[in-house]
C-alpha positions as CSV (number, residue, x, y, z in Angstrom):
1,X,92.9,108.6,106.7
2,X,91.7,107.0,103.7
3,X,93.1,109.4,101.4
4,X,96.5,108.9,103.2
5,X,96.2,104.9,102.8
6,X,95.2,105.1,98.8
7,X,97.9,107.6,98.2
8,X,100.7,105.4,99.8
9,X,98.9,102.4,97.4
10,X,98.8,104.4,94.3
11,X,102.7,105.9,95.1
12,X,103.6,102.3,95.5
13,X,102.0,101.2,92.4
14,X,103.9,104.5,91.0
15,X,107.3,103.3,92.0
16,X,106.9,99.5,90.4
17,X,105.0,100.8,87.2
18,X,108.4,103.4,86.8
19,X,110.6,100.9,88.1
20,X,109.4,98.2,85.3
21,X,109.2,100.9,82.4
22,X,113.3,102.0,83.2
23,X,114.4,98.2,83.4
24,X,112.6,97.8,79.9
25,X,113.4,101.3,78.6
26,X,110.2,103.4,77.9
27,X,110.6,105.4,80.7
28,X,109.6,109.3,79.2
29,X,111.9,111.8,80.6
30,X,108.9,113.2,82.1
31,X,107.8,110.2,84.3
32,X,112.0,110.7,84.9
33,X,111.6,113.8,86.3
34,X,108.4,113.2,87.9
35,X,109.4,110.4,89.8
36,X,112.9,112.7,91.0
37,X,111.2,115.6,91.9
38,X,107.9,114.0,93.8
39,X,108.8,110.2,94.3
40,X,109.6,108.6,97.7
41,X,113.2,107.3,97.7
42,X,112.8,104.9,100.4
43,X,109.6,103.5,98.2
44,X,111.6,103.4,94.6
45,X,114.6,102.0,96.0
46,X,112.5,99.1,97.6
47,X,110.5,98.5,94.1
48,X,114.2,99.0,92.1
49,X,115.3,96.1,94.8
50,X,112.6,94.0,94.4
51,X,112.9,94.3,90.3
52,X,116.3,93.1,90.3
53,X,115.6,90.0,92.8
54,X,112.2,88.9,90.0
55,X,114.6,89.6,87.3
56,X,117.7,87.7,88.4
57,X,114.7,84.5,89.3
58,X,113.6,84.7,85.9
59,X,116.9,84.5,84.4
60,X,118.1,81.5,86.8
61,X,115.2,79.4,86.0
62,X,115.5,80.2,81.9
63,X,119.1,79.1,82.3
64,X,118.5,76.0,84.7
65,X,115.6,74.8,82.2
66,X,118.0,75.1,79.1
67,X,121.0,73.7,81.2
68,X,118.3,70.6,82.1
69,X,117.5,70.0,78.3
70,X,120.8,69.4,77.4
């Protein structure tokens, strides 16, 4: 059971460390691969959604503190 419960951890660790290196663009084709060929879908897709939601955050605050210094 414990294996189990460290293996979901580490695949979900996996999943944001592969989503974050594609949305910067150091992803090796290798890690590509890896991630098609072994990754959860259900797990990436949730780590992909929850990259985009940080990222469009980040990107309203940056424009509502520039828009407030005006």
């Amino acid at each position: 059971m414990k294996d189990e419960t460290s293996k979901k951890r580490s695949s979900i660790f996996q999943a944001i460390l592969s989503v974050f290196a594609a949305g910067v663009g150091i992803q090796s084709n290798k890690n590509r691969e890896q991630d098609f060929n072994e990754g959860n879908f259900k797990t990436t897709i949730f780590a992909g959604l929850i990259g985009v939601v940080i990222f469009i955050s980040v990107l309203v605050a940056i424009v509502t503190l520039v828009l407030d210094k005006s």
